[in-house]
C-alpha positions as CSV (number, residue, x, y, z in Angstrom):
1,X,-0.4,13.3,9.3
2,X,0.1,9.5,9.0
3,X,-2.6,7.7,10.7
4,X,-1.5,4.7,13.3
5,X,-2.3,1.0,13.2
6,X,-1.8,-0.5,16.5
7,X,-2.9,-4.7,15.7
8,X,-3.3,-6.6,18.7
9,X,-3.2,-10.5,18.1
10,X,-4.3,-12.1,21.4
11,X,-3.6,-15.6,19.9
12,X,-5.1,-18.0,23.0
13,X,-3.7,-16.4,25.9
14,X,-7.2,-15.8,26.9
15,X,-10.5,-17.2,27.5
16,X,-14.0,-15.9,27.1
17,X,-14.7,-14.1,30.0
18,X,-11.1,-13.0,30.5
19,X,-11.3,-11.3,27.2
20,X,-14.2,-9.8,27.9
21,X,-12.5,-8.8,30.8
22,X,-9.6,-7.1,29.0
23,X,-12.2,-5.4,26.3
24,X,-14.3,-3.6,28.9
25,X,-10.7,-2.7,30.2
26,X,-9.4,-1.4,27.4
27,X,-12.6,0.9,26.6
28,X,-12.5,2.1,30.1
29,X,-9.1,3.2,29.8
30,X,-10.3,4.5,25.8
31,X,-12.8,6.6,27.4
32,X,-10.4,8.7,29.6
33,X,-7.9,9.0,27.0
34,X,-7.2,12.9,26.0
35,X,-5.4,13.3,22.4
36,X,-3.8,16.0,22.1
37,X,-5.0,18.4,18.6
38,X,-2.2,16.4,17.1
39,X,-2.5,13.6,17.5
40,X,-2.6,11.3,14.8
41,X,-5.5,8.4,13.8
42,X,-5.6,6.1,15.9
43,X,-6.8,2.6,14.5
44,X,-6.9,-0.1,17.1
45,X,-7.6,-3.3,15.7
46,X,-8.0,-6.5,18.2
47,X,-7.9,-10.2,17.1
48,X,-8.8,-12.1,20.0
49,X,-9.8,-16.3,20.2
50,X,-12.2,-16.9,17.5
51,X,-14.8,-18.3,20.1
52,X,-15.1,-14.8,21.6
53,X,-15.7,-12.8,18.4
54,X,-19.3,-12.4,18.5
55,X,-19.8,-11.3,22.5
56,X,-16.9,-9.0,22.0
57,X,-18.0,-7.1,18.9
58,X,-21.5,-6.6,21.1
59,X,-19.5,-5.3,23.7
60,X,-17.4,-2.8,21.0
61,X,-20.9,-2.0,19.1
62,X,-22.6,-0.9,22.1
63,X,-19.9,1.7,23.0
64,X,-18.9,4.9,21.7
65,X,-15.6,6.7,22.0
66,X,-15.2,9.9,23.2
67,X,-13.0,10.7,20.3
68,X,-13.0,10.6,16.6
69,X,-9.7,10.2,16.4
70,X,-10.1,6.7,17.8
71,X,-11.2,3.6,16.0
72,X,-11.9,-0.1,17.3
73,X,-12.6,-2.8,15.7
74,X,-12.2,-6.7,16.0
75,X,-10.0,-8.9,13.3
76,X,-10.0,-12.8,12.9
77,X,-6.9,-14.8,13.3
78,X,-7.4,-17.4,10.8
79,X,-10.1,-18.8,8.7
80,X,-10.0,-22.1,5.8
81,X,-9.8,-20.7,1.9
82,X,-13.3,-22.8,1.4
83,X,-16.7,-21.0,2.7
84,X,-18.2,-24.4,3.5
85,X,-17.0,-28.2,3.5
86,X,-15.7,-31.1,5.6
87,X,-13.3,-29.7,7.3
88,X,-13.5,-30.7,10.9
89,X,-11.9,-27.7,13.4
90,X,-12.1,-25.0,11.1
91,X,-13.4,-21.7,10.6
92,X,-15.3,-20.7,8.0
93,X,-15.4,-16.8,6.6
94,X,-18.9,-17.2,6.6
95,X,-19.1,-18.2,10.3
96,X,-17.1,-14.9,11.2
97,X,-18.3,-11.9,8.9
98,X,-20.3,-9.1,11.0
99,X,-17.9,-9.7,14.1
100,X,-14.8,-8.7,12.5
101,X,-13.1,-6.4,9.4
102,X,-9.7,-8.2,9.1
103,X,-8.3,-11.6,9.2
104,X,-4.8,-12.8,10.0
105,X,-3.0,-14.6,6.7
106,X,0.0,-17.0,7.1
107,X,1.2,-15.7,10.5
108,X,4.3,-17.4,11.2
109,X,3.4,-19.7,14.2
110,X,0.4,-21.1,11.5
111,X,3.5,-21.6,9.1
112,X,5.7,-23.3,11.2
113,X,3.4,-25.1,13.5
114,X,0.6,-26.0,11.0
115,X,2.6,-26.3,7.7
116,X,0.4,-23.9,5.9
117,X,2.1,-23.4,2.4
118,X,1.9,-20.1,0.5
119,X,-0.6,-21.8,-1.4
120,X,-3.0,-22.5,1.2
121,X,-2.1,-18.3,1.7
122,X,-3.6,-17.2,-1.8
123,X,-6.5,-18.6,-1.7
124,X,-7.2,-17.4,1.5
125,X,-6.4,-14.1,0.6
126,X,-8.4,-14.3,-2.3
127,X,-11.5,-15.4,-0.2
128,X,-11.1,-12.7,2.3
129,X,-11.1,-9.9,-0.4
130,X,-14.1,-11.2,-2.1
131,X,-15.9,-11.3,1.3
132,X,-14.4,-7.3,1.2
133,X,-12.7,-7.8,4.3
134,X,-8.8,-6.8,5.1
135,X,-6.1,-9.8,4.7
136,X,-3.4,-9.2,6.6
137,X,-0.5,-11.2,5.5
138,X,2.1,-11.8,7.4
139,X,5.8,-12.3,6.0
140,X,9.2,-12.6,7.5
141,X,12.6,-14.3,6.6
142,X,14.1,-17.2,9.4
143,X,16.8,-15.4,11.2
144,X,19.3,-17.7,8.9
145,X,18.4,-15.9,5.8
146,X,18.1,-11.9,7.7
147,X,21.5,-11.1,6.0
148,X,22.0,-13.4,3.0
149,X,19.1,-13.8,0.8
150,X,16.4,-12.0,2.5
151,X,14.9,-10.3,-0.2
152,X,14.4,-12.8,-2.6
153,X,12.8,-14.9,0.4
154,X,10.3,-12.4,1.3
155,X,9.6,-11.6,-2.5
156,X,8.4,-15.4,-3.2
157,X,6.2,-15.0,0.4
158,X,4.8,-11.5,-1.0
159,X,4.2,-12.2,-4.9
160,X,2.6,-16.3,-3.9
161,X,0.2,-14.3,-1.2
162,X,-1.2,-12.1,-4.0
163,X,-0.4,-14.2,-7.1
164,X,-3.8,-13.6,-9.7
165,X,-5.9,-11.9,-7.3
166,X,-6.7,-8.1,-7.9
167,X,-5.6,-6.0,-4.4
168,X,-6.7,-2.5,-5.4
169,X,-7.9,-2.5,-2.2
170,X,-6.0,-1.9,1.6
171,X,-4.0,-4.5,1.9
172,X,-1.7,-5.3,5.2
173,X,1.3,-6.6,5.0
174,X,3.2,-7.8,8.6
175,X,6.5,-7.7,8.8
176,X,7.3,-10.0,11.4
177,X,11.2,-12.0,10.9
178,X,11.4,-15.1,12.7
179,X,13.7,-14.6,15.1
180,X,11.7,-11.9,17.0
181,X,8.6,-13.3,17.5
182,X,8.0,-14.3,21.2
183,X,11.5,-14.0,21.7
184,X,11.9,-10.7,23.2
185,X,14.6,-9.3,20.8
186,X,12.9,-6.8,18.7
187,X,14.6,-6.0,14.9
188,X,15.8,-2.6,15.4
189,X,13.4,0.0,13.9
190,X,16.1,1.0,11.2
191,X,16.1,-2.4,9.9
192,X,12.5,-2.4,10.1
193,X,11.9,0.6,8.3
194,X,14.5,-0.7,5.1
195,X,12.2,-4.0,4.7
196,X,9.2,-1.3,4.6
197,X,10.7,-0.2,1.8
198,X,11.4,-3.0,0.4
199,X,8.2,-4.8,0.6
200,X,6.8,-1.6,-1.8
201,X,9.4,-1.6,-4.2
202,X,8.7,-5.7,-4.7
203,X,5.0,-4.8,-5.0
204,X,5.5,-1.5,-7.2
205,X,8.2,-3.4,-9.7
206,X,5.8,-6.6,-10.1
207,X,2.4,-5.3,-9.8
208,X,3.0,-1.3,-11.9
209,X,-0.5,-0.3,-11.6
210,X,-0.9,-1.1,-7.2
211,X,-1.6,2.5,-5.6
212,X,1.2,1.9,-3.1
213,X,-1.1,4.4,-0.4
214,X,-3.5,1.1,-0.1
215,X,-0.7,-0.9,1.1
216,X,-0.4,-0.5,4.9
217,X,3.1,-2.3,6.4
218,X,3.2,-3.1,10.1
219,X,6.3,-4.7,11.8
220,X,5.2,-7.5,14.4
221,X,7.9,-8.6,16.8
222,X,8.2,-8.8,20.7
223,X,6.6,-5.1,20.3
224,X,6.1,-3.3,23.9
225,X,5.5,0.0,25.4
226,X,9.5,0.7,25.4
227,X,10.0,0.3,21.6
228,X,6.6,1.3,20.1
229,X,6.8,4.9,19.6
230,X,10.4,4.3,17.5
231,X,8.3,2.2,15.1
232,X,6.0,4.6,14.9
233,X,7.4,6.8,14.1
234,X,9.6,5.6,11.0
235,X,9.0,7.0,7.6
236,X,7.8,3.4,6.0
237,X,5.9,2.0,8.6
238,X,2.5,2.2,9.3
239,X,2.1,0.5,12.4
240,X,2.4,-2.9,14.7
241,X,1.3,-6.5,15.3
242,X,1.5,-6.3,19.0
243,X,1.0,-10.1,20.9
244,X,1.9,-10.8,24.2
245,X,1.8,-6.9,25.7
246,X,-1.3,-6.8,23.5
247,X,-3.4,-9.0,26.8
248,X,-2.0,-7.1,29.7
249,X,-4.1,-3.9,30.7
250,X,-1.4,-2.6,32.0
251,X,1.2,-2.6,29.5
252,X,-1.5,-2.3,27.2
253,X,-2.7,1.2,28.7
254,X,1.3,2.3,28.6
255,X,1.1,1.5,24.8
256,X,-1.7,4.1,24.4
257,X,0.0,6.6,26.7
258,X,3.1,5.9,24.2
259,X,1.5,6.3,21.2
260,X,-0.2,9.9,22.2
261,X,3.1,11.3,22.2
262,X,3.4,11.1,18.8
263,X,4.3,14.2,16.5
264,X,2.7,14.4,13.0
265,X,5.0,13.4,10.1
């Protein structure tokens, strides 16, 4: 049974308290939650404002699901690829570890708005593995390039992010084209499913020895409660980067009641 990855990147919707707000929320509606036998694994994974790491993953350590079939955890949206140094507004990796297992890489809105260059993206990734935490690097063509030379875009994103650095370990990879982010048009889940595919054979043809079961591949792209489950339940991919419908309880709680309908593949 293929477990489920449900990402949720709060970006700065939110402040402290109302995150807080949201968390105790969210495990209120965790603890009434039945799973049917079959259920699949359900790994929740949120990456709220950096400022409200630490109260939040008190909150999270402090509470125990009902079910083992449940997992939460926190994740980091961005850090710098130096542990320490003058670097005025940044985060270190150093500042963040014991609140958080994950950390965002080269999200698109940091690539566009902040001009980070699949340089910067390396050594980041680098970093975050030698701290043994989970990079998840996000990819994704400009909608220009979904039907002319997509995969030789995302190739150059995927090989640079890993270039020299040893990932026999879980990886993420987000799948998140351009052109759906914030948008509200979704790629259709076919589509979706083909660039899952791709994404392995790119890493299986350039890096032989990678044990392709480490690799997880989420899609991330104006993801809601309507579209979800048809994600989900695709062959090649492993789960979702969910933003906006990520910080309302309410579509939130329809996302869970989505994703327990799932049958095992």
């Amino acid at each position: 049974m293929k477990d489920v990855y449900i990402y949720c990147n709060w970006k700065i919707y939110l402040d402290d308290e109302q995150s807080e707000s949201l968390l105790r929320g969210i495990l209120s509606s965790l603890q009434t939650l039945t799973l049917p036998d079959n259920t699949p694994n359900i790994n929740l994974k949120l990456f709220p404002s950096t400022s409200s790491l630490r109260s939040l993953s008190k909150i999270i350590s402090n509470c125990d699901l009902p079910n083992k079939k449940l997992k939460l955890s926190m994740g980091c949206q961005n850090i710098h690829y130096e542990k320490t140094g003058a670097f005025t507004g940044e985060t270190s990796i150093m500042a963040i570890q014991g609140y958080c297992e994950s950390i965002l890489v080269g999200h698109s809105e940091r690539r566009n708005i902040f001009a980070e260059k699949n340089a910067d993206l390396n050594k980041k990734t680098a970093l975050i593995l030698e701290n043994k935490l989970e990079p998840v690097i996000c990819i994704g063509e400009p909608e220009n390039l979904l039907k002319n030379d997509s995969e030789g875009y995302l190739r150059e994103q995927i090989l640079s992010s890993v270039a020299d650095i040893d990932i026999s370990h879980q990886v993420v990879f987000a799948y998140e084209p351009t052109g759906s982010i914030g948008t509200g048009v979704a790629t259709s889940p076919l589509e979706v499913n083909l660039k899952s595919k791709l994404i392995k054979k790119i890493l299986k043809q350039n890096i032989p020895h990678l044990d392709l079961s480490l690799i997880k591949i989420l899609y991330g792209g104006s993801v809601n409660n309507e579209n979800i489950t048809d994600y989900l339940s695709a062959s090649d991919i492993d789960g979702v980067l969910v933003g906006s419908s990520s910080v309302d309880l309410q579509k939130f709680q329809m996302i869970l009641d989505k994703i327990i309908t799932l049958s095992p593949t």
